[in-house]
C-alpha positions as CSV (number, residue, x, y, z in Angstrom):
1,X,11.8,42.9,5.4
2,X,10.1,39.6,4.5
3,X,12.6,36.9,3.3
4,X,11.0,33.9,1.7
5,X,12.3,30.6,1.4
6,X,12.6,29.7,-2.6
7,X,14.0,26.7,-3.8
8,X,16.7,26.9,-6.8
9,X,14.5,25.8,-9.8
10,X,15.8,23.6,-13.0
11,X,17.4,26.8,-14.6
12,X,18.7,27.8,-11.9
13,X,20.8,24.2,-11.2
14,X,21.2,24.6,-15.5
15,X,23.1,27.5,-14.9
16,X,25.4,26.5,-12.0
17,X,26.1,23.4,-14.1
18,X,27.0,25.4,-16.9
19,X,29.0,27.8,-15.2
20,X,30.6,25.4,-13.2
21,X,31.5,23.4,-16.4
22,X,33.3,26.5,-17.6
23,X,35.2,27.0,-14.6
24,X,33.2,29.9,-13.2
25,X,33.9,30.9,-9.7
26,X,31.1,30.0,-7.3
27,X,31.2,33.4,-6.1
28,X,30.1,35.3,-9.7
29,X,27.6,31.9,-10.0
30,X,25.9,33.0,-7.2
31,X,25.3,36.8,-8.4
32,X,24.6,35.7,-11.6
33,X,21.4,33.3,-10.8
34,X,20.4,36.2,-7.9
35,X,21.2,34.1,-4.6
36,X,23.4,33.9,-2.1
37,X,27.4,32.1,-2.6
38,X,26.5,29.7,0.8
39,X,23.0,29.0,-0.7
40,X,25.4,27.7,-4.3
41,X,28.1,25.9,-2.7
42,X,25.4,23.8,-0.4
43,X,24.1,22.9,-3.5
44,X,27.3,21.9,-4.9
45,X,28.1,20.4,-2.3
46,X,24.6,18.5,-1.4
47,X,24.9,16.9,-5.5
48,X,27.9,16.7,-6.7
49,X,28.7,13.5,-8.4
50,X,31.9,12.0,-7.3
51,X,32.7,8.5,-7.9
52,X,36.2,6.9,-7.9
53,X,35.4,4.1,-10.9
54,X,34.3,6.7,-13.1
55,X,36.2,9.9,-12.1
56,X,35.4,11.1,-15.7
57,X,32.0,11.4,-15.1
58,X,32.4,13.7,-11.2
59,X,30.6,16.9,-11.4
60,X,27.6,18.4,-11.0
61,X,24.9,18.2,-12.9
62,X,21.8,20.4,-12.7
63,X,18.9,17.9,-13.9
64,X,20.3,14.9,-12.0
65,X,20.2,17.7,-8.8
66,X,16.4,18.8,-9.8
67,X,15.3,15.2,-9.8
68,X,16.8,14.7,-5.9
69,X,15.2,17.5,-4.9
70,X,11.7,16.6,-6.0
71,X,12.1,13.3,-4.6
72,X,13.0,15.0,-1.6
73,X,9.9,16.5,-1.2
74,X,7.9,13.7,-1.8
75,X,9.9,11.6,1.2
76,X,9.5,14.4,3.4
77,X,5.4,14.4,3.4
78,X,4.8,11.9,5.5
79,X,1.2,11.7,5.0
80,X,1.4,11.2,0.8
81,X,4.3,8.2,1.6
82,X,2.1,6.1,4.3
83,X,-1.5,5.2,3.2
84,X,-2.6,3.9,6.8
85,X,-1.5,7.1,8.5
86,X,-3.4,9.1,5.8
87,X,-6.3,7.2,5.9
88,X,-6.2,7.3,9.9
89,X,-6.1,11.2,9.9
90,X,-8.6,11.8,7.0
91,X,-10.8,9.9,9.2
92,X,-10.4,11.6,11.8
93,X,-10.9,14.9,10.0
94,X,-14.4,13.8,8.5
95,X,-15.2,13.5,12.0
96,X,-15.0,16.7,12.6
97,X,-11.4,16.6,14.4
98,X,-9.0,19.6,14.2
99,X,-5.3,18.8,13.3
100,X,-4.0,19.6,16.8
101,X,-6.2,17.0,17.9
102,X,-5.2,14.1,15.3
103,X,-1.7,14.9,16.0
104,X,-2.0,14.2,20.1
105,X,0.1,11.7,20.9
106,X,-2.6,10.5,23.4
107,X,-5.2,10.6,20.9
108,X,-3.2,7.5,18.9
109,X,-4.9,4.2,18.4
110,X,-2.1,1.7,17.8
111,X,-0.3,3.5,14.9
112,X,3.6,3.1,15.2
113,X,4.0,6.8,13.2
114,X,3.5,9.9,14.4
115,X,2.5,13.1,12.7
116,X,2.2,16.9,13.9
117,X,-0.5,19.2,13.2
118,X,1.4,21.6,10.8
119,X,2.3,18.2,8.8
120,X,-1.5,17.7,8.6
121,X,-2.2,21.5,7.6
122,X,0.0,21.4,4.5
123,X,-1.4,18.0,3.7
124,X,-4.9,19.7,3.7
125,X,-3.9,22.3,1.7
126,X,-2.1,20.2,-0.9
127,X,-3.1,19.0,-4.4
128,X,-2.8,15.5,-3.5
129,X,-5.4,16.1,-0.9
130,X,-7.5,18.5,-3.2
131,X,-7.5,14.8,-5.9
132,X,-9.0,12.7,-3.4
């Protein structure tokens, strides 16, 4: 059995914020969108808008959740975020260097971040490297 990660799309949040809005039990939310009720109430629970000054506005909403996620993504590769570290590690892969080696902690110049050699696989593999 191969179980692959997915991540709940924009229809997907639509639909738990619709359901939710209709008081929907998270339970039938989950078989409805096809995924699994822990998967639901982490999202829930990960964005739902609560704020005491404006208690009219707590909830969840689905495009507000999207958004976090994609920016999520973008704060988690490390080599799109930090241009010196990028540059230091394409450098070192024009040379001819394989990611394992980049990533040796010995291998460092003076840079204060560190990156490992998967990081610099999917970084190879991305669009953003494929645009430069």
């Amino acid at each position: 059995m191969n179980i692959t990660h997915t991540e709940l799309d924009l229809r997907e949040r639509g639909a738990i914020e619709d359901m939710l809005n209709a008081k929907g039990p998270v339970t039938r939310i989950a078989a409805e969108i096809g995924r699994h009720r822990s998967t639901v109430y982490r999202e829930i629970k990960r964005n739902y808008f609560d704020d005491d000054e404006l208690p009219y506005m707590n909830g969840y909403y689905g495009m507000i959740a999207q958004r976090e996620a994609s920016g999520q993504h973008t704060r988690r590769r490390k080599l799109i975020r930090l241009e010196e570290l990028r540059a230091y590690v394409i450098a070192q892969l024009t040379i001819s260097w394989t990611p394992e080696q980049i990533a040796d902690p010995l291998a460092y110049n003076d840079l204060s971040d560190r990156v490992i050699h998967e990081t610099i696989y999917a970084y190879v593999y991305s669009a953003e490297s494929q645009s430069e």
